[in-house]
C-alpha positions as CSV (number, residue, x, y, z in Angstrom):
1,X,20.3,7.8,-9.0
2,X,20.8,11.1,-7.2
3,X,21.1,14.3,-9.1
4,X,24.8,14.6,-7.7
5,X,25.8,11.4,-9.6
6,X,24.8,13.3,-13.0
7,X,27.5,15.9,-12.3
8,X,29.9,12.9,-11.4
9,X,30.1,13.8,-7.7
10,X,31.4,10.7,-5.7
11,X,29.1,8.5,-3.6
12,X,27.9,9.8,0.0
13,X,25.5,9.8,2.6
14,X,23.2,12.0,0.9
15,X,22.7,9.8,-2.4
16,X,21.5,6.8,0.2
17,X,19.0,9.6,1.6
18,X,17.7,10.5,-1.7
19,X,17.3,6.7,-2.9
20,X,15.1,6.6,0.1
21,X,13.1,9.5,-0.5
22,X,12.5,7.4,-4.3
23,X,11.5,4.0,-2.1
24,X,8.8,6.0,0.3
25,X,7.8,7.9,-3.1
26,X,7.0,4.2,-5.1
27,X,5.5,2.7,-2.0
28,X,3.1,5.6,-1.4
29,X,2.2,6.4,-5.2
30,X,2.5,3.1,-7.2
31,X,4.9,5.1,-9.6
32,X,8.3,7.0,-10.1
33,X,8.3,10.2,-9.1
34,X,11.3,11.0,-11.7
35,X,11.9,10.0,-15.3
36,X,14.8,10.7,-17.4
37,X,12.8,14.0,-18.8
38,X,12.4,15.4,-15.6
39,X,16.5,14.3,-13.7
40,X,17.1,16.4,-17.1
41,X,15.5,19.3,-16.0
42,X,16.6,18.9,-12.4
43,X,20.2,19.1,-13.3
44,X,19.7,21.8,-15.6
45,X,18.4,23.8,-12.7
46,X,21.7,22.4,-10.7
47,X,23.7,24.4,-12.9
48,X,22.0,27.5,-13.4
49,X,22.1,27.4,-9.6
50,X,18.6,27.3,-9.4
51,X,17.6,26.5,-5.4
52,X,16.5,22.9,-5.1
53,X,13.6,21.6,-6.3
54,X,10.3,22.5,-6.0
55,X,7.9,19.4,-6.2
56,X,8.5,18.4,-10.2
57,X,7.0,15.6,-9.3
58,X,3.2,14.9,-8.5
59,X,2.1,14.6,-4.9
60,X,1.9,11.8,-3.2
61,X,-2.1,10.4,-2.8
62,X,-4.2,12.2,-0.8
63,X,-5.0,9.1,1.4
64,X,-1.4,9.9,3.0
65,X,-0.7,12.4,5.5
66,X,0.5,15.8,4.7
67,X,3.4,15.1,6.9
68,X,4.3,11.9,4.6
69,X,4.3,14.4,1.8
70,X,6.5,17.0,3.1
71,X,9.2,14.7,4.1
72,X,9.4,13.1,0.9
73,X,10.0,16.4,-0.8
74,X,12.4,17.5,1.9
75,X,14.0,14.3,1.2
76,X,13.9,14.4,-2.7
77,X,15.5,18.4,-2.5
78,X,18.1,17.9,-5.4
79,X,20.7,20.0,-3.5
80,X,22.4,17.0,-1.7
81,X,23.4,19.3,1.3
82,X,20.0,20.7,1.5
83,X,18.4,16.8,2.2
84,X,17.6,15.7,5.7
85,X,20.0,13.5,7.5
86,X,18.8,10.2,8.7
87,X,18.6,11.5,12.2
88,X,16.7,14.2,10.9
89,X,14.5,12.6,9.2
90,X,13.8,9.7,12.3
């Protein structure tokens, strides 16, 4: 669940991108990159206006490419208009 969805924003594009960014994230790393701890501290930063996030999560392996990497934390940027659009990202 997007960050956005905590602050009971409606569905949009941007949700879809970040559930993506979660997929690549599981595929690459075996694990979630989030837990309930963490989306906590994530929104918290939301609302003191805090300016996206900055990798809360642990990389990626290194067996993947750095450019794996960065587009999975451009992707998982908690600042819905801040994410990548799918052409973007393509």
């Amino acid at each position: 669940m997007p960050p956005e969805y905590c602050e009971s924003k409606t569905y949009n594009k941007s949700g879809d991108i970040w559930g993506l960014g979660i997929l690549l994230y599981e595929l690459c790393a075996g694990e979630k990159p989030i837990d309930e701890t963490l989306m906590k501290k994530i929104i918290k930063n939301l609302e003191s206006r805090d300016k996206g996030t900055k990798r809360l999560y642990n990389p990626i392996p290194e067996a993947y490419s750095e450019e794996l990497s960065d587009i999975i934390d451009y992707i998982l940027n908690a600042r819905e208009d801040e994410r990548p659009t799918i052409e973007e990202i393509m």
